[in-house]
C-alpha positions as CSV (number, residue, x, y, z in Angstrom):
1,X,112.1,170.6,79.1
2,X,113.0,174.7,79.3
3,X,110.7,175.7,81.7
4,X,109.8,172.4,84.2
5,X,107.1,174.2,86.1
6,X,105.7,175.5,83.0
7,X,106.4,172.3,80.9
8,X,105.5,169.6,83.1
9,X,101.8,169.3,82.5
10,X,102.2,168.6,79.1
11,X,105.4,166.3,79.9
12,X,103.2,164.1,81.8
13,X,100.0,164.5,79.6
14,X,102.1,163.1,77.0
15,X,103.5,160.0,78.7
16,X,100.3,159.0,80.6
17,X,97.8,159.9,78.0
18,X,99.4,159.5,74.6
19,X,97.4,158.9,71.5
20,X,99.0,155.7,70.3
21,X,102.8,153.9,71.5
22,X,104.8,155.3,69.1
23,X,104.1,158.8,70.7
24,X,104.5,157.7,73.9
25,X,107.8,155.9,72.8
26,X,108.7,159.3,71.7
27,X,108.2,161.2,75.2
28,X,109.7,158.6,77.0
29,X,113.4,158.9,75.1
30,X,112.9,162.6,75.1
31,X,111.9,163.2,78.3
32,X,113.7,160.7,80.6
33,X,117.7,159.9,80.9
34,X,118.9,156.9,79.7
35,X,119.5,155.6,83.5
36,X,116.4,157.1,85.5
37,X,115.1,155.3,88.1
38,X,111.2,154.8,88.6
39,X,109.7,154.0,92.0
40,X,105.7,153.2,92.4
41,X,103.5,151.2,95.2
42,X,103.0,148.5,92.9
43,X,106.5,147.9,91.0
44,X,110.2,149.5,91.2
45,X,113.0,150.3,88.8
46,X,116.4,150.6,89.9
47,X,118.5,153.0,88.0
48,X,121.5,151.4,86.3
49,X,124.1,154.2,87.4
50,X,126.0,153.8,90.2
51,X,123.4,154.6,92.4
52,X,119.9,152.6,91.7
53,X,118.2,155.7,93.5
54,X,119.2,159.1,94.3
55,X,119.5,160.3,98.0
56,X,116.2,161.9,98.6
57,X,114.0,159.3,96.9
58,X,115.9,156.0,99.1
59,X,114.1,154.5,101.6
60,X,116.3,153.7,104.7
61,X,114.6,150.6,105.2
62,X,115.1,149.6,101.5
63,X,118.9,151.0,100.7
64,X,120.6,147.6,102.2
65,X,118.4,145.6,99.4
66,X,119.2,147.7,96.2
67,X,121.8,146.0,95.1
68,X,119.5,143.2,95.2
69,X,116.6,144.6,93.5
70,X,119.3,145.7,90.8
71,X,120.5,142.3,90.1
72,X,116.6,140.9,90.3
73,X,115.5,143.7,87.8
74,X,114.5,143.6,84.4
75,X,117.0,145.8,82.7
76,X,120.2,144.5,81.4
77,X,117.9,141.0,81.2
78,X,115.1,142.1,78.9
79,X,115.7,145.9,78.3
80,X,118.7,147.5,77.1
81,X,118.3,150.1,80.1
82,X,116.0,151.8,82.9
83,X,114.6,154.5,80.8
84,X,113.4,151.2,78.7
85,X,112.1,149.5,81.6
86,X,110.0,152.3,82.3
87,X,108.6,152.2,79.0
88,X,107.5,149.1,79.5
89,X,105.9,150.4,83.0
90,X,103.9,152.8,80.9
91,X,103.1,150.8,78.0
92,X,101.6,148.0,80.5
93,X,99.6,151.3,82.1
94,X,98.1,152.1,79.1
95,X,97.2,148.1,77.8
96,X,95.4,147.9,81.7
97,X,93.8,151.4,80.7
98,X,93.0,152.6,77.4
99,X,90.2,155.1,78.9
100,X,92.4,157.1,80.8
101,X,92.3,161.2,82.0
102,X,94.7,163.0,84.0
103,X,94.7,166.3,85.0
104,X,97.8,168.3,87.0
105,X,96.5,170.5,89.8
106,X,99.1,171.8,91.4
107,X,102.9,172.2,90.2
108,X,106.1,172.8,92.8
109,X,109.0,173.6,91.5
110,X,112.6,173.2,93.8
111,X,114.7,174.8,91.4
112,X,117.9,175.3,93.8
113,X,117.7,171.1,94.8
114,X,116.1,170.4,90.5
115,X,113.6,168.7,92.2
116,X,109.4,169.3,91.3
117,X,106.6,168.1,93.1
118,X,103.0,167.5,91.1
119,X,99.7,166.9,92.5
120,X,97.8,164.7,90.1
121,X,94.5,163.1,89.4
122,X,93.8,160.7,87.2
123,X,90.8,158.5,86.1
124,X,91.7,155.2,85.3
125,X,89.5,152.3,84.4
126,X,90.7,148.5,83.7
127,X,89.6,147.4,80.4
128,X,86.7,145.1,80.7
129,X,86.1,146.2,84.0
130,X,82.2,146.4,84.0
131,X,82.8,148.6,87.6
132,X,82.5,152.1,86.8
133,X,85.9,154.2,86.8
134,X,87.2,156.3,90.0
135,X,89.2,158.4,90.6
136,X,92.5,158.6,92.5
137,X,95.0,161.4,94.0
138,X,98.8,160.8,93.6
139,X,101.7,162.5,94.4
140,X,104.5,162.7,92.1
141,X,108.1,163.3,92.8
142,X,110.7,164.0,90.1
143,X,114.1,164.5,90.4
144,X,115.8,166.7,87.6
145,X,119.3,166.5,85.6
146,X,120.3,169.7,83.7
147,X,121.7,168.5,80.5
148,X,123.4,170.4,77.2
149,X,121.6,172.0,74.7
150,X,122.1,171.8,71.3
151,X,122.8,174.8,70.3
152,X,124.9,177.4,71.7
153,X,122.0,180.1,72.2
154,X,119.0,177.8,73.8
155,X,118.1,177.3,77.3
156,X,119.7,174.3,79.1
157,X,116.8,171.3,79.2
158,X,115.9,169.2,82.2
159,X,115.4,165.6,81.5
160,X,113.8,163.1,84.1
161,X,116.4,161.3,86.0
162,X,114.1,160.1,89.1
163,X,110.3,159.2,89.3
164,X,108.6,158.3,92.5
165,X,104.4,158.1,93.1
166,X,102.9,158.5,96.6
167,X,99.3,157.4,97.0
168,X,97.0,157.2,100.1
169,X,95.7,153.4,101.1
170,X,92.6,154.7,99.4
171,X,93.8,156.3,96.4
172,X,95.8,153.6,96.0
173,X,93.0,150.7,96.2
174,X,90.8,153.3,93.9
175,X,93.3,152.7,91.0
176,X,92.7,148.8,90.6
177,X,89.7,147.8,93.2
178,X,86.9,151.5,93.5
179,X,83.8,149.3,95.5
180,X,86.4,148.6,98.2
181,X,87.1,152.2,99.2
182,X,84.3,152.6,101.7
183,X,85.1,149.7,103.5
184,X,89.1,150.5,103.8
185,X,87.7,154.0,104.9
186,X,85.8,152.4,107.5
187,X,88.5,150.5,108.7
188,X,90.7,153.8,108.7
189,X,88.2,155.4,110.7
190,X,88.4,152.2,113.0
191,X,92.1,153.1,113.2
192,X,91.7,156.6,114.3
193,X,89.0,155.2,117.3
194,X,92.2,152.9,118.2
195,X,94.2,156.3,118.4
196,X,91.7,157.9,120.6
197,X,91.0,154.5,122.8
198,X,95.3,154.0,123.0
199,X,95.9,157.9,124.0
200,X,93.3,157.7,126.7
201,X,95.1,154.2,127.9
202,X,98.5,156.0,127.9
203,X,97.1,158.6,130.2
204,X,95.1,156.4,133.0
205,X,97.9,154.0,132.8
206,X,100.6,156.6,133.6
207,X,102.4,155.6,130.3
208,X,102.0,159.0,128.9
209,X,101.2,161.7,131.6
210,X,102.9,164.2,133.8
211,X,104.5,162.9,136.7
212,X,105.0,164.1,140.2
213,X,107.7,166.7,140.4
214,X,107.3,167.3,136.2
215,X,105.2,170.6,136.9
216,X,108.5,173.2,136.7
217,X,109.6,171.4,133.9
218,X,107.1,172.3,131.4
219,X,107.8,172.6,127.6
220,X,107.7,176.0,125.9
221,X,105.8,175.8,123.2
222,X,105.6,179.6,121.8
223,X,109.0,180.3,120.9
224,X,109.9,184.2,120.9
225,X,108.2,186.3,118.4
226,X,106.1,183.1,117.1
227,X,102.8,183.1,118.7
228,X,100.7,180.2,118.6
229,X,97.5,179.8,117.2
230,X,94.5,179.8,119.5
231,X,93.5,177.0,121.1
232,X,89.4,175.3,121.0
233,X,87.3,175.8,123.8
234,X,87.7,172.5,124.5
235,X,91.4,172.5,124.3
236,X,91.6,175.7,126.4
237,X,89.6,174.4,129.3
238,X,92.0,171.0,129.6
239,X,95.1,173.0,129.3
240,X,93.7,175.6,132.0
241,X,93.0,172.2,134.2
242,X,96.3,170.9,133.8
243,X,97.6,174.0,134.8
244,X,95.6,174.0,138.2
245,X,96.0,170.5,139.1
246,X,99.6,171.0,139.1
247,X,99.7,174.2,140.9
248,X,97.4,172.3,143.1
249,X,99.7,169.6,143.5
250,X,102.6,171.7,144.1
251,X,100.9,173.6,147.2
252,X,99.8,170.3,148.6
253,X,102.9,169.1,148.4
254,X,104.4,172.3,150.4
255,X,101.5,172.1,152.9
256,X,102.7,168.7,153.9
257,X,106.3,169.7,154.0
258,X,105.7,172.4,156.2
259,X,103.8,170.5,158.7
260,X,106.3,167.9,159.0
């Protein structure tokens, strides 16, 4: 790639939806280092570098098991490297789906870090699947490697060293299993009730609430020449309460002390 935010549509037009493998074959070498690393809900590839994943695609909770995964992986075993591994990621993609449309709404590019962010959506539909195809909203994270041209007067190209795919629950159940969307957003909805039902415990239970003698200790939340944005009705009336039951408080609490 020259351009990445100009180039990458077609970049990923022509991995995900190429015409037959040999093409595909092609834009994987071209586009991908020898040693990128590929990360996805459903299956992972370690790079074979040094490092299996770069520093802003490792998950804390998964760096003390890389070396693991690297030694459990497929390449070095039954691919020559990662970049071939994730050929085989894609080819399997296309076997699962040979009806298959993607289209690339929206394209970040972080040039200072070489890192681009793409909003996709794609279509997919699992051969002999007599279910009708759906489709489903990913987010794709690619981490950039300048490398040499070929010739002294070109632009320097960007090749793919890092891949990583974020999907929602939803999205993520759309791409193998579409009839069971409504009932996971029916039990997402039963989450946010949980949510509502837990905050409201926290407060009556004096888990989460202001305490006596918190009043003159309240957060600022408008910092100075940032204003905030205006608050519901609802909203408004609550925070106005709040105000006056602590004010309220705070008198009583004098009252008392001057009696005594």
């Amino acid at each position: 790639m020259e351009d990445p935010a100009r180039d990458i549509e077609d970049v990923i037009l022509s991995i995900t939806s190429a015409v037959n493998p040999e093409a595909q074959k092609a834009a994987i070498l071209r586009y991908f280092a020898p040693d990128a690393s590929f990360r996805h809900p459903l299956c992972t590839v370690p790079s074979d570098a040094d490092t299996p994943y770069p520093a802003s695609q490792s998950s804390p909770s998964f760096a003390r098991w890389t070396q693991l995964s690297r030694k459990l992986s497929p390449t070095g075993i039954a691919t020559a490297s990662s970049r071939e591994t994730i050929l085989c990621v894609y080819q399997w993609y296309r076997t699962m789906s040979p009806r298959l449309k993607v289209e690339v709404r929206k394209v970040v590019w972080d040039e200072p870090r070489m890192e681009i962010y793409v909003d996709v959506v794609q279509t997919f539909h699992i051969r002999w699947n007599p279910l009708p195809p759906a489709q489903s909203r990913l987010i794709t994270h690619l981490n950039l490697r300048k490398v040499s041209p070929r010739s002294q007067d070109a632009r320097p190209l960007y090749v793919i060293v890092a891949q990583e795919d974020f999907y929602h629950p939803a999205d993520l159940l759309a791409f193998v299993l579409p009839p069971l969307v409504p009932i996971l957003h029916f039990l997402l909805i039963l989450g946010t009730w949980a949510c509502v039902f837990g905050a409201w415990f926290g407060a009556v239970s004096g888990f989460w609430t202001i305490k006596r003698g918190e009043g003159d200790r309240e957060v600022k939340l408008e910092h100075a020449g940032e204003s905030l944005p205006t608050p519901a009705p609802g909203e408004q009336q609550t925070l106005t309460n709040g105000r006056k039951n602590r004010r309220e408080g705070s008198g009583s609490s004098s009252s008392s002390s001057s009696g005594e």
